[in-house]
VEXTIDO-314644 format. One line per 5 residues: number of its first residue (from 1); their letters; for each residue x, y, z of C-alpha. Coordinates in Angstrom, 2 decimals, decimal comma, always signed. Example, Ala and Ser with C-alpha at 12.3 -4.5 7.8 and 13.67 -1.06 7.14 Angstrom:
2
1) AS) +12,30 -4,50 +7,80; +13,67 -1,06 +7,14 .
END
This chain:
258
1) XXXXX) +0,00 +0,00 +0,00; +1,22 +3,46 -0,75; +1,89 +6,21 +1,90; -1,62 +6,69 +3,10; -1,14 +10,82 +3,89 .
6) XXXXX) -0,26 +10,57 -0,19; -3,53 +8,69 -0,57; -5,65 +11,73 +1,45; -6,69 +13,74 -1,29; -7,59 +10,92 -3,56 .
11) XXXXX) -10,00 +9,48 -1,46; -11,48 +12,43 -0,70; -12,51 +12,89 -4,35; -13,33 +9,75 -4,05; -10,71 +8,45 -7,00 .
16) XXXXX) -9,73 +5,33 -5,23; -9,94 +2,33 -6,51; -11,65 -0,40 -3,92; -8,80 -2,38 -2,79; -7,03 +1,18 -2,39 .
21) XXXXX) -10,27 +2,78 -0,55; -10,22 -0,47 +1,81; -6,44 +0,04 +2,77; -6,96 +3,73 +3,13; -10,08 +3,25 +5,30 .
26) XXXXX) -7,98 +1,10 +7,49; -4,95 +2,95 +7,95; -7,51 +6,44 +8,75; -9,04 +4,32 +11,52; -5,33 +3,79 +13,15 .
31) XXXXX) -4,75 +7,66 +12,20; -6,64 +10,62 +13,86; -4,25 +12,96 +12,28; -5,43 +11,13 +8,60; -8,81 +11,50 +9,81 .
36) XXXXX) -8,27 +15,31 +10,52; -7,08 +15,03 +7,10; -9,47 +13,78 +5,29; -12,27 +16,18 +7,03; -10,32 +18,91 +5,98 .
41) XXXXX) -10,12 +18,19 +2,11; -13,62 +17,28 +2,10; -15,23 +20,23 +3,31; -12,70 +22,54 +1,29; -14,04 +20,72 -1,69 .
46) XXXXX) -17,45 +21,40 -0,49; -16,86 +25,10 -0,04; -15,26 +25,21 -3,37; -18,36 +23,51 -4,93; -20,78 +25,70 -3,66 .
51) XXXXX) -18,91 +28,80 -4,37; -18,96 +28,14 -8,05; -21,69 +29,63 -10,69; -24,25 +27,35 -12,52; -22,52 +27,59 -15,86 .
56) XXXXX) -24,86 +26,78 -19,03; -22,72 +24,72 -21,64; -22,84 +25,75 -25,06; -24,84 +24,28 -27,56; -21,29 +23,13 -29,40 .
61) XXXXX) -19,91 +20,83 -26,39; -23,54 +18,73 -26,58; -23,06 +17,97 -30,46; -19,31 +17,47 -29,79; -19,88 +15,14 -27,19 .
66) XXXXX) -22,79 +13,00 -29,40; -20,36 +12,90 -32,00; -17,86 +11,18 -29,98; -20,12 +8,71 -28,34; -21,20 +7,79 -31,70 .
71) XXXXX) -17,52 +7,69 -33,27; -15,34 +6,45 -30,49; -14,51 +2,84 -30,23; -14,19 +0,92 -27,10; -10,74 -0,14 -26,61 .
76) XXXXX) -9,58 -2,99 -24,90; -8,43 -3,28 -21,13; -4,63 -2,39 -20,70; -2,81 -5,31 -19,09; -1,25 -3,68 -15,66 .
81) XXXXX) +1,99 -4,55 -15,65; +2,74 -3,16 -12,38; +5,38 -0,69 -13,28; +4,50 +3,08 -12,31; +3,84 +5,35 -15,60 .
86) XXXXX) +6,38 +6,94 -16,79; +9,17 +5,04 -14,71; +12,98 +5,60 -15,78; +14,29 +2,74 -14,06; +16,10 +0,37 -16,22 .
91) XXXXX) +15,01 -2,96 -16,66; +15,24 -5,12 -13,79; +16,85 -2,49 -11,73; +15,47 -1,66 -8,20; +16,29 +1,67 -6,79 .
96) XXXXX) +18,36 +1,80 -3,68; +17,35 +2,74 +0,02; +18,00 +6,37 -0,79; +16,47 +6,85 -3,73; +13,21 +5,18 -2,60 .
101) XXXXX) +13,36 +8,05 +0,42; +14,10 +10,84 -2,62; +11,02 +9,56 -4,00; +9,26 +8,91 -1,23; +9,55 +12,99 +0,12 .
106) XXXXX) +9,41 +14,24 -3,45; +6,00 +12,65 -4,47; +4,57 +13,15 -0,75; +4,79 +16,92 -1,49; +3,67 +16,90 -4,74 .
111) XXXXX) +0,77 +14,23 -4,22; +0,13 +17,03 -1,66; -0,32 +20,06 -3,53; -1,95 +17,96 -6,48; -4,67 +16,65 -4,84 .
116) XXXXX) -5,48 +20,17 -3,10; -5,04 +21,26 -7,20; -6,90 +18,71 -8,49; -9,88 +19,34 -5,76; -10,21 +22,73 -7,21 .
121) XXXXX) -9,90 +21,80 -11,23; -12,26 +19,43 -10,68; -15,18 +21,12 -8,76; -14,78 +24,73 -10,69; -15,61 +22,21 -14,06 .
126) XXXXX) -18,41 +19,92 -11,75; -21,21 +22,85 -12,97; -20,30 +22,44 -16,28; -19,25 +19,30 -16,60; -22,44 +17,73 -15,00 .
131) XXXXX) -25,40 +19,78 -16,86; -23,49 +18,96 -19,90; -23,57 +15,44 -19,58; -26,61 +15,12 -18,10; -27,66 +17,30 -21,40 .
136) XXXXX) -25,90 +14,60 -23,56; -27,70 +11,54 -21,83; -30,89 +13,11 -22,46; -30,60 +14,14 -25,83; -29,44 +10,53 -26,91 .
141) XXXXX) -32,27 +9,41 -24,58; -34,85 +11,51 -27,23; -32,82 +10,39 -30,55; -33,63 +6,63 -28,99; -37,12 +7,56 -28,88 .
146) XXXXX) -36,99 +9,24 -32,28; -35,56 +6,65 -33,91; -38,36 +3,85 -32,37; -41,26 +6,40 -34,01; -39,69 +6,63 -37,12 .
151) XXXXX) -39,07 +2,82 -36,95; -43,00 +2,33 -36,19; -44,75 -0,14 -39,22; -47,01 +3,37 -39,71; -44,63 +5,96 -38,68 .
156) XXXXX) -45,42 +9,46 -40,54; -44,19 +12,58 -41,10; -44,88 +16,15 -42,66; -42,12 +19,27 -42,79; -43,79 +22,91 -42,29 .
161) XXXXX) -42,77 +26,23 -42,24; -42,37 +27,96 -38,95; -43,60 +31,60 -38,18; -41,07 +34,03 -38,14; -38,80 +31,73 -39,77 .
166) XXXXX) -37,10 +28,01 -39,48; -39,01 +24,95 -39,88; -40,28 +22,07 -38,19; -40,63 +18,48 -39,01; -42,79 +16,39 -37,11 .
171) XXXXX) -42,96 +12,50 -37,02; -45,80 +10,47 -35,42; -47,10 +6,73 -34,82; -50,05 +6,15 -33,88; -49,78 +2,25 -33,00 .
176) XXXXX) -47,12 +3,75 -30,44; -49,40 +7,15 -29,42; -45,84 +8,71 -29,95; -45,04 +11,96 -31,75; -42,11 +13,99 -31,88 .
181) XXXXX) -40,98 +17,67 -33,47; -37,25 +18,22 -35,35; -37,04 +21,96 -35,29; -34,23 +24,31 -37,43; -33,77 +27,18 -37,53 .
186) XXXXX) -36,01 +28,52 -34,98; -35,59 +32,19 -33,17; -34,74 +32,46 -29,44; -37,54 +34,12 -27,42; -36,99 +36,42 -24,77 .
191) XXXXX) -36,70 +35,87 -21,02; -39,92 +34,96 -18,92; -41,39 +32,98 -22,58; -40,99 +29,69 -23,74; -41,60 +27,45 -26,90 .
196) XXXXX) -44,85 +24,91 -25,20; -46,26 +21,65 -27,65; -49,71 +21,00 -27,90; -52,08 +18,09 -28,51; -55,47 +19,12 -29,98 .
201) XXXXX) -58,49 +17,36 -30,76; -61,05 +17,31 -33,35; -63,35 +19,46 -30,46; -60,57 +22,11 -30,20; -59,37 +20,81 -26,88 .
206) XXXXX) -55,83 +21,99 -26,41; -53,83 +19,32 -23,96; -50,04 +20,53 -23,27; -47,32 +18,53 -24,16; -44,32 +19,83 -22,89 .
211) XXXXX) -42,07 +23,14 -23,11; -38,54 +23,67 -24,98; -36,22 +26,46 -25,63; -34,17 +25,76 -28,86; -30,07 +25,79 -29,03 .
216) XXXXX) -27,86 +28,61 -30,06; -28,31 +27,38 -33,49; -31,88 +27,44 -33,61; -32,46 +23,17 -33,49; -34,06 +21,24 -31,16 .
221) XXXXX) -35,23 +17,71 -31,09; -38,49 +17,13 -29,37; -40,56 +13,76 -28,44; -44,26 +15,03 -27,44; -45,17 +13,95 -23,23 .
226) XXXXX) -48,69 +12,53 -23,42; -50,46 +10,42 -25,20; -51,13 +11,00 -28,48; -54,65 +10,52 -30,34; -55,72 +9,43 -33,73 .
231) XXXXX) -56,60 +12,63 -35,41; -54,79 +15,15 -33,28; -53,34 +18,49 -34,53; -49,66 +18,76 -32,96; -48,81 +22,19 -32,74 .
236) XXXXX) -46,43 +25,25 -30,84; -47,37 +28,35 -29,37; -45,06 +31,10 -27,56; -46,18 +30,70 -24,00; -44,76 +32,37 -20,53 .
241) XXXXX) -41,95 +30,61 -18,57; -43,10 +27,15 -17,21; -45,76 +27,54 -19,85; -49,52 +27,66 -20,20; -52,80 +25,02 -18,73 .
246) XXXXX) -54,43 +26,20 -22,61; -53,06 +28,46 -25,62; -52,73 +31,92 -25,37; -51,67 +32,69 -28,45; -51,65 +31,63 -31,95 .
251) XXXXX) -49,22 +28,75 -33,13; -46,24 +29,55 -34,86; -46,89 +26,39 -36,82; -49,66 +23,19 -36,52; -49,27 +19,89 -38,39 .
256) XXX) -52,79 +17,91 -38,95; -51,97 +14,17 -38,52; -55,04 +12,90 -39,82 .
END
């Protein structure tokens, strides 16, 4: 096991590995000055975290990010061979007594300051990092969904001209009661409004189904919440923030599924 005060800042980023969090968690129970340690690094972390903005990613890092999860290969586990990255040590050489201790004080400092480093690097990015994966997972989460309407035996679709400028595509199934809205080109509304989706019936009952504010470049991918009906009108409206129980205004565009 290595030096566990080396191992301090590690765990508390939790970056151990399990056999390595086991030994740690052992030695800290021995240690009250590793404990004091530990408690220390943690709640800096904590402070840093919750000094740090909400930072919006751009709409560039979520396309960059699909396009690597859908162009990346999986590679192969690397066999550990046991030797430390980026060791100089000849073959089959062991360093001596005082070069282990030369090591030992050199990388104790710097695992030191690295960790404390590292804390900060990786908290400042957690606001950004976070929204913009979670952002990825749910965009590939509504190309899945997508994909299964367009797959439907009587998927459907019709392309229309938005108000104002852009278009929208919209694909439905009605075996799945699915529908979903491909939008390009659309304008970004002011604050306190919001793009809201609509259901509407052959009466002219409106039934919401959902909100969306496009991307800097004017797309958006949509599936439709609710349950869609044979016959129904999809359509958007401009709506205030958190959007509206009914229409207030006219659409910007309506599709007729029927």
């Amino acid at each position: 096991m290595n030096d566990p005060q080396n191992e301090s800042g590690a765990y508390a980023l939790n970056a151990l590995g399990e056999a390595e969090r086991r030994d740690f968690e052992a030695a800290m129970r021995e240690s009250e000055q590793l404990r004091d340690e530990v408690t220390e690094l943690t709640d800096t972390a904590v402070e840093l975290g919750m000094s740090v903005p909400a930072v919006e990613p751009p709409a560039s890092l979520r396309a960059s990010i699909l396009d690597a999860v859908a162009s990346t290969p999986q590679l192969p586990p690397v066999a550990d061979t046991g030797a430390p990255a980026g060791a100089d040590t000849p073959a089959g050489a062991e360093p001596g007594p005082a070069e282990l201790k030369a090591r030992s004080r050199w990388s104790g400092s710097l695992v030191r300051i690295a960790s404390v480093a590292a804390a900060v690097v990786l908290i400042a990015a957690l606001g950004l990092t976070v929204r913009a994966g979670l952002q990825a997972q749910s965009d590939l989460t509504t190309a899945s969904q997508i994909n299964q309407i367009q797959a439907a035996s009587d998927s459907a679709h019709q392309t229309v001209d938005i108000s104002g400028g852009g278009t929208a595509t919209v694909v439905w199934s009605l075996e799945l009661q699915r529908a979903a809205v491909l939008i390009d080109g659309i304008k970004g509304l002011p604050a306190g409004s919001t793009y809201e989706l609509w259901y509407m019936d052959d009466a002219g009952s409106a039934t919401p189904a959902g909100t969306f504010e496009p991307a800097e470049d004017g797309r958006r991918s949509i599936v439709l919440s609710g349950v869609m009906n044979a016959g129904d009108t999809i359509g958007v409206t401009v709506e205030p923030a958190g959007g509206s129980p009914a229409p207030t205004g006219e659409p910007i565009f309506v599709v007729e599924t029927a």
